[in-house]
C-alpha positions as CSV (number, residue, x, y, z in Angstrom):
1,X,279.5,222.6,200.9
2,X,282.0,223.0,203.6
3,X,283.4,220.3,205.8
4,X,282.7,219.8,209.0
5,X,285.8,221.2,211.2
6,X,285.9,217.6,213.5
7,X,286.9,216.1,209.8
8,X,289.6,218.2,209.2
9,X,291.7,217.6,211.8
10,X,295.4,219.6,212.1
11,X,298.5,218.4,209.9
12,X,300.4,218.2,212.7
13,X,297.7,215.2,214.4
14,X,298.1,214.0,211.1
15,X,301.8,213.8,210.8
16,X,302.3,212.2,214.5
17,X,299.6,209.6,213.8
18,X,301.3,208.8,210.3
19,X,304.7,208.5,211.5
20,X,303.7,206.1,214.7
21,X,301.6,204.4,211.8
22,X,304.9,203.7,209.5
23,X,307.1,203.4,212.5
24,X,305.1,201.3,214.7
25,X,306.7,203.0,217.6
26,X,305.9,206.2,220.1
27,X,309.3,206.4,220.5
28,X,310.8,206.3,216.9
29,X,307.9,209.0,215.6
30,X,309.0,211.2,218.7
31,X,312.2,211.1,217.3
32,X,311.4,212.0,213.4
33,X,309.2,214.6,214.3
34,X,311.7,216.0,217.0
35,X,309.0,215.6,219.8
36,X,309.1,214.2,223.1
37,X,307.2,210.9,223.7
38,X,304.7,212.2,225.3
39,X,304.0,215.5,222.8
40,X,303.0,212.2,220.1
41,X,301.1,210.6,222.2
42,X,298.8,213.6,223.2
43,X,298.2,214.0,219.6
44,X,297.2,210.2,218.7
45,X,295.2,210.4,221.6
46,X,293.6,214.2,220.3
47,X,293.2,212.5,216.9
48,X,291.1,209.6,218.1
49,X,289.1,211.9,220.1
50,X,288.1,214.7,216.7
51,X,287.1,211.3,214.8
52,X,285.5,209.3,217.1
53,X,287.3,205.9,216.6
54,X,290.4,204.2,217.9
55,X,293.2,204.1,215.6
56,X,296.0,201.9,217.8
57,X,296.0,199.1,219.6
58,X,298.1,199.7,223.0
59,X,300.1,196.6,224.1
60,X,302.5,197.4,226.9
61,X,305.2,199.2,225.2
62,X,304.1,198.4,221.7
63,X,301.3,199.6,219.7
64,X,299.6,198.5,216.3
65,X,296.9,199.7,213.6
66,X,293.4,198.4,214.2
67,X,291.6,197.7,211.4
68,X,290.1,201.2,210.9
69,X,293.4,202.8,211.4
70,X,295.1,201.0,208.7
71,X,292.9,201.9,206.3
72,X,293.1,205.4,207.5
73,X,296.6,205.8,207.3
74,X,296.7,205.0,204.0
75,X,294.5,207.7,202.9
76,X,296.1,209.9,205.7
77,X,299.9,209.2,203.8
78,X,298.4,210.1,200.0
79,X,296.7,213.4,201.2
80,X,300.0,214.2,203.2
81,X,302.7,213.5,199.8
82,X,300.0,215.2,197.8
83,X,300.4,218.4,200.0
84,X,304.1,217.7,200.0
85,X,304.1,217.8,196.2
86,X,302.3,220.8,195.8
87,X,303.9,222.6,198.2
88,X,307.7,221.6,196.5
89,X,306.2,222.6,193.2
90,X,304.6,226.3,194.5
91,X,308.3,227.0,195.7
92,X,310.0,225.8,192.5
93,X,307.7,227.5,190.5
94,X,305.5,229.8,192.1
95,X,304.1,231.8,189.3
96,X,304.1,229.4,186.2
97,X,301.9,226.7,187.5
98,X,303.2,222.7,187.7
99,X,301.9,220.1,185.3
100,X,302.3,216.4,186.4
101,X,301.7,214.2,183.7
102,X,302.0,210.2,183.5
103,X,303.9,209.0,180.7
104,X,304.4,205.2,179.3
105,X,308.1,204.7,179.2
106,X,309.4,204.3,175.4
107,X,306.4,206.8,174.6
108,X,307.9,209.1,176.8
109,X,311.4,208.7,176.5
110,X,311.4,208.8,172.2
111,X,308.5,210.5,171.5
112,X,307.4,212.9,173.9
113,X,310.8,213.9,175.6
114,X,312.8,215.6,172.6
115,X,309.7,217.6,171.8
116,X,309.1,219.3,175.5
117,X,312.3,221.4,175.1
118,X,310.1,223.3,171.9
119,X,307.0,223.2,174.5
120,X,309.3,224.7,177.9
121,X,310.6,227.8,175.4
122,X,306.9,228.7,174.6
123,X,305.8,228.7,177.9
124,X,308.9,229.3,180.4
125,X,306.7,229.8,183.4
126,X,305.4,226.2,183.3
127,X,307.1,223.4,185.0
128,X,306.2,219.4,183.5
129,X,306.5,216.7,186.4
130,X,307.1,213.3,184.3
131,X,306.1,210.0,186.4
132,X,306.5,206.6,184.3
133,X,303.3,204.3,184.6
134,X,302.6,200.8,182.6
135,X,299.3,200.5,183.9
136,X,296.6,202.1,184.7
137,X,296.1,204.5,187.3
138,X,292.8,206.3,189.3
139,X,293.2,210.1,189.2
140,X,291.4,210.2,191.9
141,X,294.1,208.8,194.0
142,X,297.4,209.9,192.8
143,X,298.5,213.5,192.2
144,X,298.6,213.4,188.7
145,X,297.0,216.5,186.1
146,X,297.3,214.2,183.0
147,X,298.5,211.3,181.6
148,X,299.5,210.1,177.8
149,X,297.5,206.5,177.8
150,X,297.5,203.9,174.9
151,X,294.4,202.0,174.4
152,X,290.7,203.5,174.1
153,X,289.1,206.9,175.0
154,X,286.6,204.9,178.2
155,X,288.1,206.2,181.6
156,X,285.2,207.5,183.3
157,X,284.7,210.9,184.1
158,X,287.8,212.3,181.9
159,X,288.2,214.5,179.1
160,X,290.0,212.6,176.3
161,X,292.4,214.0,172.9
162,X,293.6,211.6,170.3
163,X,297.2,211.9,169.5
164,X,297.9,209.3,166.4
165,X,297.3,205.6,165.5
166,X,299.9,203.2,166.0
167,X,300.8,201.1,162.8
168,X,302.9,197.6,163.9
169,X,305.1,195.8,162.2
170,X,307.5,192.3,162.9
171,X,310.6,192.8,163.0
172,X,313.6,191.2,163.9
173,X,317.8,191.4,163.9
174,X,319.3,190.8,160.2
175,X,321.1,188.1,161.2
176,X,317.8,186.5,162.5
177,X,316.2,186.9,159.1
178,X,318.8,185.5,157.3
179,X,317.8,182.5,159.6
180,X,314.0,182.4,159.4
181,X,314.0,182.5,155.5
182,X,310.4,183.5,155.9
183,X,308.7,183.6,153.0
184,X,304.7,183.6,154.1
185,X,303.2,184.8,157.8
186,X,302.4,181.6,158.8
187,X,305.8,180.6,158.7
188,X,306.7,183.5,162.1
189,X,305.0,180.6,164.1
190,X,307.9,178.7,163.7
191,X,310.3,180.8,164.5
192,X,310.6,182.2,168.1
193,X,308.3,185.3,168.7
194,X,308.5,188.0,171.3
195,X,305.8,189.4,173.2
196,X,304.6,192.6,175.2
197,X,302.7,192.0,178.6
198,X,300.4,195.0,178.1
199,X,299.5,194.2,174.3
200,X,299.4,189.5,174.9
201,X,296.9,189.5,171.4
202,X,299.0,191.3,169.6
203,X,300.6,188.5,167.4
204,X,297.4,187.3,167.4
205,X,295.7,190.1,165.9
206,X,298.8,190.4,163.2
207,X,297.9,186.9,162.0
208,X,294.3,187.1,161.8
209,X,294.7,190.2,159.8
210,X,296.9,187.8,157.3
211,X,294.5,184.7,157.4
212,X,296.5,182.6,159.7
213,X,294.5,180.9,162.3
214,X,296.1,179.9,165.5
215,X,295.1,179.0,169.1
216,X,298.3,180.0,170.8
217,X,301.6,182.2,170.6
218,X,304.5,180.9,172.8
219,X,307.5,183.3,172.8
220,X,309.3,185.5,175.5
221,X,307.3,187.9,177.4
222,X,308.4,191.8,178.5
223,X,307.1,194.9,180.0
224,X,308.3,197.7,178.3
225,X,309.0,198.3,174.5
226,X,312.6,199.4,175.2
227,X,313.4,195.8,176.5
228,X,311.7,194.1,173.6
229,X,313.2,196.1,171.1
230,X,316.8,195.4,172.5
231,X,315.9,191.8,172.6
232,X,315.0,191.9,169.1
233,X,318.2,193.6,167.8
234,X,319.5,190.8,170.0
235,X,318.9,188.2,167.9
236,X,316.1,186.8,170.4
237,X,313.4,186.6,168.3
238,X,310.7,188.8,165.9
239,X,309.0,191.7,168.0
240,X,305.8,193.4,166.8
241,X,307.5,197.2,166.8
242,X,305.4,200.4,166.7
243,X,307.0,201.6,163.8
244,X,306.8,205.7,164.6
245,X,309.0,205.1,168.2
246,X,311.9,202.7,166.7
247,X,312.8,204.3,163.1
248,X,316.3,205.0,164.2
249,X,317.0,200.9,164.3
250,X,315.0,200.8,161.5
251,X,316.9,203.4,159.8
252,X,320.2,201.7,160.8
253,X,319.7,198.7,159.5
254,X,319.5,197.3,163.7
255,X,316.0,196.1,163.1
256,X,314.5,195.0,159.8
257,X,310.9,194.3,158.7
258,X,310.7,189.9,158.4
259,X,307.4,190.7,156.4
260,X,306.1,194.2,155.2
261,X,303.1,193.6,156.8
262,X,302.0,196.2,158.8
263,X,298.5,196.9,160.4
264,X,297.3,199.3,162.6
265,X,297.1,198.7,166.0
266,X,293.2,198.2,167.5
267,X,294.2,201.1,170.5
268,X,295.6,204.5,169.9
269,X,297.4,207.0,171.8
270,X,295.3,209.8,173.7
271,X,296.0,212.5,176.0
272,X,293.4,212.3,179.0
273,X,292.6,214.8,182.1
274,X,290.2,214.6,185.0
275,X,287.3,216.5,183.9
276,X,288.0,218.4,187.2
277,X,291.1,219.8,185.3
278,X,289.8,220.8,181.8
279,X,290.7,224.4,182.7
280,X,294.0,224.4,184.7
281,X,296.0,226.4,182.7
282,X,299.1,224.2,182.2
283,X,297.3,221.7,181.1
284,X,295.1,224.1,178.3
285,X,298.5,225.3,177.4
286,X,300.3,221.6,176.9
287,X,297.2,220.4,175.5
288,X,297.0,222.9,172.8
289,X,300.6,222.4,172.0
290,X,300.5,218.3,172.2
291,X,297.6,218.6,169.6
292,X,299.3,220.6,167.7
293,X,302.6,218.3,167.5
294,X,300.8,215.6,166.7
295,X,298.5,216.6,164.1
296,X,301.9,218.1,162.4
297,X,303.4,214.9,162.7
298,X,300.4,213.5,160.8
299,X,300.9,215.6,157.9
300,X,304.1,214.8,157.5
301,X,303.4,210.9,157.6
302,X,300.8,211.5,154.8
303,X,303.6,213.2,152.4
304,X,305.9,210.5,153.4
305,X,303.2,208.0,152.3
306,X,302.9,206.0,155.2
């Protein structure tokens, strides 16, 4: 069903009411937009016209939003960097097709990053956008084709693939150990513990999976893995580590296990889509191959005997 044409008004309406939006000024939007004063104002005023409703407030030589215009706008600005986007991807890869994916951090960064140069060479007309989220987002709202999430396949109205399972296990600096001579998990709770912001049961979890009973976990809270792990090798305190993104300190001797305790984690890690986007061709294509890389990975694991 098509949209009515006094709903679609001109990107060039668009783009003067935006800018006098952000700028708050007649004068200073004329001046972005390398317009005369009176070139913007025609267009606000053409604007409010096609839609029916006022979007500024005049007051002598100032103007504001009014209600409805504010919430306009920001609509308005999302549609206009989503064109943006689309447009800078088309001209830096105008036959491949442009996949933007969200990515958590430390995810990201150790585990999907050295594997994308093996994904690029199999499919060299592609181009991967990586934008960094700890939270969650509405893909509804932000131009985003995919995104690598950590928790539970329930995000309405999107097509979900599980990746792997996520086994924890505490850990802390050797010289901290040395320290805690910890000999049973209920002895962690005296020692200081280290916390992440997305995961706050997480120690709590770990102990009820060993029998210990406890109403509350004090310790130092962070936001990403990467900051927690380089507070644990710090000596700050005993950090619940995914043990699949931090084998290097592991292997190093950086981090050691206080307890050889692990347990799997109650969330996993999934790729997910817009249902809208099952069939966009970068995405089948990364899809396919993420699958692929992680069920390999899997494998191997079971031969190691983890």
């Amino acid at each position: 069903m098509l949209t009515p044409r006094r709903f679609l008004p001109s990107l060039s309406l668009l783009a003067a009411f935006e800018a006098a939006a952000r700028t708050q000024s007649i004068t200073l939007a004329a001046r972005e937009l390398s317009l005369t004063q009176s070139a913007v104002s025609r267009q606000i005023r053409a604007l409010e016209e096609q839609l029916g409703v006022a979007l500024f407030i005049r007051e002598r030589q100032s103007i504001r939003l009014t209600v409805g215009g504010a919430g306009y706008v920001r609509e308005v600005r999302a549609a206009l960097a989503m064109i943006s986007s689309a447009s800078l991807n088309l001209r830096a890869n105008p036959s491949g097709g442009t996949l933007t994916l969200a990515i958590l951090p430390t995810l990201g960064t150790r585990w999907l990053a050295p594997r994308l140069r093996a994904f690029l060479s199999l499919h060299t007309g592609v181009t991967i956008n990586l934008v960094t989220r700890l939270t969650r987002f509405d893909f509804s709202t932000e131009a985003i084709d995919a995104a690598l999430h950590f928790g539970h396949p329930d995000w309405p109205g999107c097509g979900f693939a599980h990746l792997r399972d996520e086994v924890v296990l505490p850990v802390c600096s050797p010289a901290l150990l040395a320290q805690l001579r910890c000999a049973a998990p209920a002895d962690l709770l005296q020692g200081p513990l280290l916390h992440l912001a997305s995961r706050p049961d997480a120690w709590e979890r770990w102990l009820a999976a060993q029998n210990v009973t406890t109403r509350h976990v004090p310790g130092m809270l962070f936001d990403q893995f990467a900051t927690l792990a380089q507070a644990a090798v710090s000596g700050l305190g005993v950090a619940l580590m995914p043990r699949f993104l931090f084998q290097d300190e592991l292997g190093s001797g950086k981090l050691v296990p206080v307890l050889d305790l692990p347990i799997k984690s109650e969330g996993a890690y999934y790729l997910c889509w817009p249902d809208g986007q099952k069939d966009y061709p970068p995405l089948v294509a990364f899809r396919s191959w993420i699958c692929a890389e992680a069920a390999g990975e899997a494998v191997e694991q079971l031969a190691e005997g983890e």
